[in-house]
GUTOR-613667 format. One line per field, with one value per residue (C-alpha): residue number from 1; y, x, z; residue in one letter. Coordinates in steps of 0.2 Angstrom, whole numbers, plus 2048, in hexadecimal, padded with zeros to 3 digits. Each point is the difference from the previous one (the first is absolute). Layout:
num = c(NUM|...)
y = c(Y|...)
x = c(X|...)
z = c(Z|...)
residu = c(A|...)
***
This chain:
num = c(1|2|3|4|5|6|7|8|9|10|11|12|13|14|15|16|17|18|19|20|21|22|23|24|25|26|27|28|29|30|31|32|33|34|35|36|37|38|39|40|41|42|43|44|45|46|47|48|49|50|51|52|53|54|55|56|57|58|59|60|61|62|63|64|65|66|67|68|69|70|71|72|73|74|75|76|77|78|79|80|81|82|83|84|85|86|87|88|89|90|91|92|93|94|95|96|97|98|99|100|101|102|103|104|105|106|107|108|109|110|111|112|113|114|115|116|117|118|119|120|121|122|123|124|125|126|127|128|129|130|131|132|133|134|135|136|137|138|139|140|141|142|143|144|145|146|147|148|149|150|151|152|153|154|155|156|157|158|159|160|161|162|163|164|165|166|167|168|169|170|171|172|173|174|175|176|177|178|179|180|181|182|183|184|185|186|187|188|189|190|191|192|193|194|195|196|197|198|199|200|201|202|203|204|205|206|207|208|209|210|211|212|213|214|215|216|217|218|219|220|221|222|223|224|225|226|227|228|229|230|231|232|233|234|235|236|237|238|239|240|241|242|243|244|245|246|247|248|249|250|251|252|253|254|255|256|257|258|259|260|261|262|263|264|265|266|267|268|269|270|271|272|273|274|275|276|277|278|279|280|281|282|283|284|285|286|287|288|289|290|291|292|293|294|295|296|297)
y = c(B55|7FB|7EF|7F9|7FC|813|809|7F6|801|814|801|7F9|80B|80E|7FA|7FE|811|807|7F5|804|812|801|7F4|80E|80F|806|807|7F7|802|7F2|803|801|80D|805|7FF|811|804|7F3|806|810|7FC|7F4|80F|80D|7F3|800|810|80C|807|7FB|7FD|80D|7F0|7FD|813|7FE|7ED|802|80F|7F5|7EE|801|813|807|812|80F|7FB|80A|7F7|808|7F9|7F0|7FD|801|7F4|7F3|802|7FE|7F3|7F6|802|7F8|7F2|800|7FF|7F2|7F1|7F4|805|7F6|801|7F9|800|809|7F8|80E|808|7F2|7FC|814|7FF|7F0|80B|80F|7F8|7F7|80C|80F|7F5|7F6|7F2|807|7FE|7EF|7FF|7F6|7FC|80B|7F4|7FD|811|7FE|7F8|7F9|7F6|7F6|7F4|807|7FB|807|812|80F|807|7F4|80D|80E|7F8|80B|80C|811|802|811|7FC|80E|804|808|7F3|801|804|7F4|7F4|803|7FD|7EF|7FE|7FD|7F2|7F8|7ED|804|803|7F3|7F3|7F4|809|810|7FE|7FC|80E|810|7F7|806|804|80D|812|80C|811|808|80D|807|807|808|801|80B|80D|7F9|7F0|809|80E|809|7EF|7F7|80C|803|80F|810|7FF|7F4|806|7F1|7EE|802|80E|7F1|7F4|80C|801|7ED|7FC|80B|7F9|7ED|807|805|7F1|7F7|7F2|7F0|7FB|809|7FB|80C|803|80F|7FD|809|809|7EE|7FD|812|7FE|7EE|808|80D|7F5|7F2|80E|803|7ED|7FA|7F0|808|7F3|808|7F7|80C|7FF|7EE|808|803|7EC|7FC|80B|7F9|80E|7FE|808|7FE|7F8|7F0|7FE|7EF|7FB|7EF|800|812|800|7EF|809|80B|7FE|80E|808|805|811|80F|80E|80B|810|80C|7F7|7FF|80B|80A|7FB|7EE|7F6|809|7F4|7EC|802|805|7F2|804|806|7FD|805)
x = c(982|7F2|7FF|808|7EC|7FB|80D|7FD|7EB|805|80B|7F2|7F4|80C|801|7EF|7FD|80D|7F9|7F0|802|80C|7F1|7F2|80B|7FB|80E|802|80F|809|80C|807|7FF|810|802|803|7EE|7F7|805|7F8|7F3|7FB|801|7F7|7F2|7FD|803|7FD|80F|815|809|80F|80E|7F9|803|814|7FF|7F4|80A|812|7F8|7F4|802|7EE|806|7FF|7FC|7F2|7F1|7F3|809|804|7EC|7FE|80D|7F8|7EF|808|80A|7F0|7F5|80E|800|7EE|7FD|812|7FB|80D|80B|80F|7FC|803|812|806|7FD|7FB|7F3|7FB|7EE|7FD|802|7F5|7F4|800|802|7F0|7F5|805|800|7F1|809|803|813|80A|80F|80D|812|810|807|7F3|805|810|802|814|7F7|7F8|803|801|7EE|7F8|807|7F5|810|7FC|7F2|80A|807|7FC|7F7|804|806|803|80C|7FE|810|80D|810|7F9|810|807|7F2|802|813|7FB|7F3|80F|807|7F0|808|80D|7F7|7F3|806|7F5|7F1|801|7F1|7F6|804|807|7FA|808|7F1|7FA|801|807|7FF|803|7FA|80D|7FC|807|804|7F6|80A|803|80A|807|809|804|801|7F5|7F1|7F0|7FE|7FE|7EE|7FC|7FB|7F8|7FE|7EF|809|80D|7F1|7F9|812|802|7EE|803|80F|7F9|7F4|808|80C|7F0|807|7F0|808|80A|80B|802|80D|7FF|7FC|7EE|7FC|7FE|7F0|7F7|80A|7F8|7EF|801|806|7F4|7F4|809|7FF|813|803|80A|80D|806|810|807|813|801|7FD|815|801|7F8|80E|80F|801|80A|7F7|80A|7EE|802|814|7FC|7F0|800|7F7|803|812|804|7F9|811|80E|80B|7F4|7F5|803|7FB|7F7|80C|805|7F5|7F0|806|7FE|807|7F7|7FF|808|7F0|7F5|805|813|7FE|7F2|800|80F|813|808)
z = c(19E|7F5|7F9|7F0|7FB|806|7F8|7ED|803|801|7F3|7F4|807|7FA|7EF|7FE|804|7F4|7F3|803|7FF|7EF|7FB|803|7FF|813|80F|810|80E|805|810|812|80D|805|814|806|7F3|80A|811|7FC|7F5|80F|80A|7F8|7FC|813|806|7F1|802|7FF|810|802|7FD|7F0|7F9|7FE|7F9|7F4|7FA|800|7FE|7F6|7F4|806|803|807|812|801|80A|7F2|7F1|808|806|7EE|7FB|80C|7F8|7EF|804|80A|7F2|7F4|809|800|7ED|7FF|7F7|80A|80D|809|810|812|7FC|80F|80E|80E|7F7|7F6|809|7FE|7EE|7FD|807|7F8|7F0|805|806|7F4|7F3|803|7FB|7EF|7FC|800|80D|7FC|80A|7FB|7F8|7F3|7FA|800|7F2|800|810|7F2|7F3|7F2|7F6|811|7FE|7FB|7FA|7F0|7FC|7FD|7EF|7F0|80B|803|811|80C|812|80A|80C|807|7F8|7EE|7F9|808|7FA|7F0|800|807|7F1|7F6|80B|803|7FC|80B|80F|7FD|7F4|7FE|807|7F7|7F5|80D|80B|7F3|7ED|7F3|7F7|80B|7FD|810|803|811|80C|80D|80E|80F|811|80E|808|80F|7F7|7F1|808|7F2|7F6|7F2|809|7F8|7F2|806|7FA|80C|812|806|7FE|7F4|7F6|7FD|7FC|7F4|7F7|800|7F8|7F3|7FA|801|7F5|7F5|7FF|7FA|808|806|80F|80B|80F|810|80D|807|813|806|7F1|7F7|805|7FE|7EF|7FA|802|7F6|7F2|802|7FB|7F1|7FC|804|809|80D|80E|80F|804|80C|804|7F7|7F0|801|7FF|7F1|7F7|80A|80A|813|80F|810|806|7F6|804|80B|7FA|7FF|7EE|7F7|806|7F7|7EF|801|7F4|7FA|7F4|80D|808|80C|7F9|7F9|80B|7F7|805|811|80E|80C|80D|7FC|80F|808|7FA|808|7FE|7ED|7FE|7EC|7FE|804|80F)
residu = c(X|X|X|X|X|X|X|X|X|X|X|X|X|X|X|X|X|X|X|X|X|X|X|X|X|X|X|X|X|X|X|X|X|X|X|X|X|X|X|X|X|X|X|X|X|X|X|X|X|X|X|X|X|X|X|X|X|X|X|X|X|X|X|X|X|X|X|X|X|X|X|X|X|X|X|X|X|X|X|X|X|X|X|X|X|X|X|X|X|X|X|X|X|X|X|X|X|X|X|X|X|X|X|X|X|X|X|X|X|X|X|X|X|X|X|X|X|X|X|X|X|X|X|X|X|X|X|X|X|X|X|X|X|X|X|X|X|X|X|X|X|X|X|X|X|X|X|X|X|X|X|X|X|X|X|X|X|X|X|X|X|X|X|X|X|X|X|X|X|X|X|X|X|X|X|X|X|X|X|X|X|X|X|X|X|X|X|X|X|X|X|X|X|X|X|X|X|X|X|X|X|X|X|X|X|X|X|X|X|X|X|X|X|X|X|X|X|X|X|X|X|X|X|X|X|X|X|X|X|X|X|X|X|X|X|X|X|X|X|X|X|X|X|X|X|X|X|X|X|X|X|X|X|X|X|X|X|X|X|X|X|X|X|X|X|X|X|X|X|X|X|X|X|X|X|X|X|X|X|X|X|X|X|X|X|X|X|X|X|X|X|X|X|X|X|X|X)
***
């Protein structure tokens, strides 16, 4: 684990570049790659193509769908080129592929991005004048997921599931919309699945884009697995300060994930007012995925 020292330099380093971009009206992506996205993405940045394990997982794991070769070649080279153009990136986290990382950030970055450890950009590891989560205070604010009603019945209880740190993590003052998303075949199973209209993973992109857009929102907050990244781009185009939290983004409303049931920090948060997604955002195929990782078994 990072230091006490690291993990509050990164968390500054966030701020300043959310500050800096409200400041100058100009995008930027702050995030984490997930670990099922780096093992391929490591992959296919050596060999061009995706090993045959990594077709199913990607699919179950991480919502990149259909499991076609083709259309997951162009995932990869969407989702390298995202992390190309991030502005900071929380990185080295886990462990086995941590020196890979460091390096590709490196080299495909030229050392253009800030890394930072996990905990930097998780921002109830922090006291609360160090969270980035300050920023989002009279701003407009789009959470991309697959829980939003869930999040937004957890809106409501906001002081009960943080108390004294709930302006600091979910202010008051700060305007929510949400975008839902769905599940790829393969894990929905007739449940929470994608519209019909969307085929693949980018036809999924294009649908949530277009609905950020329109939300008007400045920053937006992302969870939804390896269309993240490829996502975050496209919007830091369009100006948005974009922060991929990946699967953590359920903590920050108070949401339960089986994942976090004996962590020795986010499982202390717990009281009766937080609760697992509801059983319309869950599906069928969920205990595929770590034992229900994000949802309840």
């Amino acid at each position: 684990m990072a230091s006490q020292e690291a993990i509050l330099m990164g968390a500054e380093v966030i701020c300043r570049q959310i500050e800096d971009s409200l400041q100058y009206k100009k995008g930027c992506i702050i995030g984490r790659n997930g670990t099922i996205e780096l093992s391929a993405l490591l992959y296919y940045r050596q060999h061009g193509k995706l090993y045959i394990d990594h077709l199913d997982t990607l699919e179950r794991n991480a919502g990149v769908f259909p499991q076609e070769p083709v259309v997951l070649k162009q995932w990869a080279k969407e989702y390298l080129e995202a992390n190309r153009t991030s502005d900071i990136i929380a990185a080295g986290w886990y462990k086995p592929l941590e020196k890979q990382e460091l390096e590709m950030l490196l080299e495909e970055n030229n050392g253009g991005y800030g890394s930072v450890p996990l905990r930097s950009l998780e921002p109830y590891y922090l006291s609360p004048e160090k969270r980035w989560t300050n920023l989002l205070a009279n701003k407009k604010v789009c959470v991309v997921s697959s829980f939003t009603k869930t999040m937004e019945k957890q809106l409501l209880l906001r002081h009960m599931i943080w108390g004294q740190n709930t302006e600091s993590l979910l202010p008051t003052t700060a305007n929510f919309s949400f975008v839902q998303t769905g599940y790829a075949p393969v894990l929905a199973q007739g449940s929470c699945e994608w519209s019909p209209s969307c085929k693949t993973w980018k036809d999924a992109v294009d649908q949530m884009e277009e609905a950020v857009l329109k939300s008007g929102a400045q920053i937006v907050l992302v969870g939804c697995g390896g269309l993240g990244f490829p996502l975050a781009q496209r919007l830091k185009k369009a100006g948005k300060i974009v922060i991929v939290l990946g699967g953590a983004i359920q903590v920050l409303f108070g949401i339960r994930g089986e994942r976090w049931k004996t962590h020795s920090v986010i499982s202390q948060f717990w009281n009766k007012y937080w609760v697992y997604p509801s059983a319309a955002e869950t599906p069928n195929g969920c205990l595929s995925v770590e034992n229900a990782c994000y949802w309840s078994k």
